[in-house]
N, C-alpha and C positions, 0 to 999 in steps of 0.2 A: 412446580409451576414454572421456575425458569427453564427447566430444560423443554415441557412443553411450548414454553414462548420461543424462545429458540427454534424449535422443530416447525412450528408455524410459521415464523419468519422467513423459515428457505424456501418452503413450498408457497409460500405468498409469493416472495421475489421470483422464484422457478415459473410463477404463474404469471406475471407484469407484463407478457403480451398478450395474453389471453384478456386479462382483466380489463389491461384498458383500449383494446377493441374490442370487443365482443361486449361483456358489460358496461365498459365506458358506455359507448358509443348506444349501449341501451338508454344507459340514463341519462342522454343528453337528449335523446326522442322521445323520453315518456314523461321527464320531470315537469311536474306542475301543469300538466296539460290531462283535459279530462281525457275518460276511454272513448274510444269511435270504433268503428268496424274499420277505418283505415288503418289505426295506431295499431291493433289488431294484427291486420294484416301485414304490418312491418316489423312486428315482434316476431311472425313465423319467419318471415324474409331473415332476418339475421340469424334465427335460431339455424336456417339451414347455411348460411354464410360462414357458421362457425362450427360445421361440421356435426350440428347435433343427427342430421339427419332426416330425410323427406318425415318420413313414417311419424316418428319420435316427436319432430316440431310440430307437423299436424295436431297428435294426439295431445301436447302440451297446450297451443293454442286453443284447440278443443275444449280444453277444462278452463281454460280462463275466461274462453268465452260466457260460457255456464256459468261460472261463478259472477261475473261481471250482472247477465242478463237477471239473475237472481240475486242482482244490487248487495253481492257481496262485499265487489269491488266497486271503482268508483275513477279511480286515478291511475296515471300511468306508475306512480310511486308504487301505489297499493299491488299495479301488475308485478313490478320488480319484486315486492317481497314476494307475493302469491307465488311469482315463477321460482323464489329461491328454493321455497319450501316442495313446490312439485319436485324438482330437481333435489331436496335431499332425500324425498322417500322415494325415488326414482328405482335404486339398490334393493333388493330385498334383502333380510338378514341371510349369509352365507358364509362358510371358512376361507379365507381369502391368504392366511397363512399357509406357508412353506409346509410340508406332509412332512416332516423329517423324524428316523428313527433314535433310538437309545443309540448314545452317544456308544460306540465300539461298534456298530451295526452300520455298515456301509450304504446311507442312503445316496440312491443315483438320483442325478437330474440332467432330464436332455436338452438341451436348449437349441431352436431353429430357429428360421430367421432368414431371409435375404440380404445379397452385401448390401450395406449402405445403410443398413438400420438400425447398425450400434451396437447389436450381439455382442461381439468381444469386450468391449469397451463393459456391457449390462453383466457378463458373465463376472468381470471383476467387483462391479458392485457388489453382487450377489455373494461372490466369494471375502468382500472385506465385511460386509454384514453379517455372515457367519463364522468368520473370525473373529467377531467381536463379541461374539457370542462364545465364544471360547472353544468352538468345536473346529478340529482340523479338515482342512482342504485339498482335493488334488483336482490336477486340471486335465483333460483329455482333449491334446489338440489333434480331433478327427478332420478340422479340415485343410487334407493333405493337397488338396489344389492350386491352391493358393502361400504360398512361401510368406505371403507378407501377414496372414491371417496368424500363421503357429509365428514369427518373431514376434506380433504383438502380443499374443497370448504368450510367450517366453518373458518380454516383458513386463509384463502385467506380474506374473508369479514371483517375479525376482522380486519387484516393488511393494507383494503381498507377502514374501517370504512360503511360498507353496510351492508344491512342486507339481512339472506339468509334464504329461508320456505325452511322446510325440514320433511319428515314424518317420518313413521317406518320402520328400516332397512327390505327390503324384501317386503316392502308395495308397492301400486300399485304405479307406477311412476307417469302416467296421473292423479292418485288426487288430487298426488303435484303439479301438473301443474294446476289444476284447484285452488288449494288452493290460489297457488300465485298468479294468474291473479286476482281472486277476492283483496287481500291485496294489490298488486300494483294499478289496480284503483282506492282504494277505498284511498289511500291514495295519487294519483296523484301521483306516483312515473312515469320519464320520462321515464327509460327504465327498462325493466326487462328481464334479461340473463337465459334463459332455459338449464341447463346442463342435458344431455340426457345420458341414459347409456351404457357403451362404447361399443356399438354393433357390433358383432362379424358379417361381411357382409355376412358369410356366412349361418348365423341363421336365416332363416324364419320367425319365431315367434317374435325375437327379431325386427326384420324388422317390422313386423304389430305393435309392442307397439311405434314404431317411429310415426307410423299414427295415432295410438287412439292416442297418447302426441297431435299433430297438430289437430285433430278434437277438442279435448277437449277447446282447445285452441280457436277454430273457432266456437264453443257452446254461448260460451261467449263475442266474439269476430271476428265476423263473417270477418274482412277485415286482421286478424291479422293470423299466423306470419307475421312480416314487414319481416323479413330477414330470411333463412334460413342457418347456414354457418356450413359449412363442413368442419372441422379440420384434416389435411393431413400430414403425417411425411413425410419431405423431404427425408428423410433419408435412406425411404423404396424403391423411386426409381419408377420403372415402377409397383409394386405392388401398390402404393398409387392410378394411376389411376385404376386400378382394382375395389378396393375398390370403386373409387366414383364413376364410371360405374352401379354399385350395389347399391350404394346408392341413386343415380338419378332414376333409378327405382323405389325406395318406394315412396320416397318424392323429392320434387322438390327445388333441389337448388340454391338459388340466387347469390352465394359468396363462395370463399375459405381463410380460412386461413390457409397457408403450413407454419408450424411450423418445427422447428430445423434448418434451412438453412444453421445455423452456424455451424451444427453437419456433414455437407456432402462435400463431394469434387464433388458433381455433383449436381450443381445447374440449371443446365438447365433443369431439372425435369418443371420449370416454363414454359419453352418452350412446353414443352409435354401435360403439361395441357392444353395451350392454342390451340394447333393444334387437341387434341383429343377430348378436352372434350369441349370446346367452353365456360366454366363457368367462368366468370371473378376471376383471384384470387385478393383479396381485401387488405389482410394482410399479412404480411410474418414476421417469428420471428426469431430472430437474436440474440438467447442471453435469459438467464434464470432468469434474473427478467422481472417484469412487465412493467418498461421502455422499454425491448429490444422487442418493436414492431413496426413496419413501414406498412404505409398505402402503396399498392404497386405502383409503379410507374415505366413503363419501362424503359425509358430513363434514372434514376437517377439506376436502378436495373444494367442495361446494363454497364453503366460509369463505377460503382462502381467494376462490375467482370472486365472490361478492366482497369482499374488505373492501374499505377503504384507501386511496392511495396513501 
């Protein structure tokens, strides 16, 4: 019970701009005040203000309305819970966990992303999460464009004690991903973490060397990636689906992890992903060490944005 109260309390804190605009700011317009078709129509006004999304807030308002006219409801209180409850069965039941094999079986995971979205930074999450898990790590710094991308990922493994293949700055990405799939079986290493380079979705080019990295991969390893995950800044809003729109196009993604949640006052971006894009998001980050990562969970996601301050 304490460790869950604990795990609750980071992702409340991770959520404290979300919570208090977006639901603040709900229950300062709906409390104690009966339902109208105006209060209504300022419930979808925020819902899309906080990123749930045109479609999603519609459809949500939609049912309240319903429920309201069918004197379910009554008050703007009563909206607040009604809308909690829409939003936790929002999720259908789904495996939202990491695909990873018997531990000596080299499971891969490729992780995209554009710069500025936290990728490397989520890459190490990912990798202190599974070291805590007891299963070893190596790092594959594919993205040879950028010098400052493989230092931080250098750094990161020194700080996680893992080890990371890295080539020559400017060098082909996919060799390093060939490199390291060879080193990590050959050394039975359980997972190995593909950092990819931060591709610009709107680059072409960039987009084909995401598929030669995954072919290379499937050379060597015909059943592998295990996982594909897609690193999204919460931050960016209705542009982050943009991007993974454009990304599901190249390659085929299995997982998201929406990085910064703690940087936004509009966390219902979560919502939006799941009404548009249908890809389970897996991780959500909450905070800028490697601790601040939660495997996502509706229900605990939902609770934490309705807490109380």
């Amino acid at each position: 019970m304490g460790l869950f109260k604990s795990v609750f309390n980071k992702l409340k804190t991770g959520l404290t701009k979300t919570r208090s605009t977006f639901v603040g700011q709900l229950r300062s317009v709906l409390s104690g005040k009966p339902l109208s078709p105006e209060l209504l129509r300022e419930i979808e006004r925020r819902l899309i203000s906080a990123d749930v999304g045109v479609k999603a807030a519609g459809e949500l308002v939609k049912d309240l309305t319903a429920a309201w006219e069918r004197s379910e409801i009554a008050t703007g209180d009563d909206a607040l819970g009604f809308l909690k409850e829409q939003l936790r069965a929002y999720w259908p039941p789904e495996d939202r966990s990491l695909k990873l094999r018997p531990k000596g079986e080299t499971t891969v995971i490729l992780v995209a992303g554009i710069n500025g979205a936290g990728k490397t930074t989520s890459i190490a999450k990912i990798a202190k999460s599974l070291r805590d898990e007891g299963r070893s790590v190596m790092l594959a710094a594919c993205d040879t464009f950028r010098a400052a991308a493989v230092e931080q990922l250098e750094v990161w493994s020194q700080r996680l004690g893992v080890e990371v293949i890295k080539g020559k700055q400017g060098g082909d990405p996919a060799a390093v991903a060939f490199d390291a799939v060879q080193a990590a079986v050959a050394r039975k290493v359980d997972v190995l973490l593909v950092d990819t380079a931060g591709r610009l979705h709107t680059q072409e080019h960039l987009m084909r060397q995401l598929t030669k990295i995954k072919s290379v991969i499937q050379k060597q390893l015909p059943d592998r990636p295990d996982e594909v995950i897609l690193v999204l800044d919460a931050t960016t809003g209705q542009n982050a689906i943009t991007q993974a729109k454009v990304f599901t196009e190249s390659i085929e993604i299995t997982g998201i992890f929406l990085a910064k949640l703690d940087g936004t006052a509009r966390g219902g971006i979560v919502v939006a992903i799941r009404e548009q894009l249908g890809t389970p998001v897996k991780f959500i980050g909450v905070g800028e060490t490697p601790d601040d990562v939660e495997p996502f969970d509706p229900d605990r996601f939902v609770e934490a944005m309705f807490a109380a301050a």
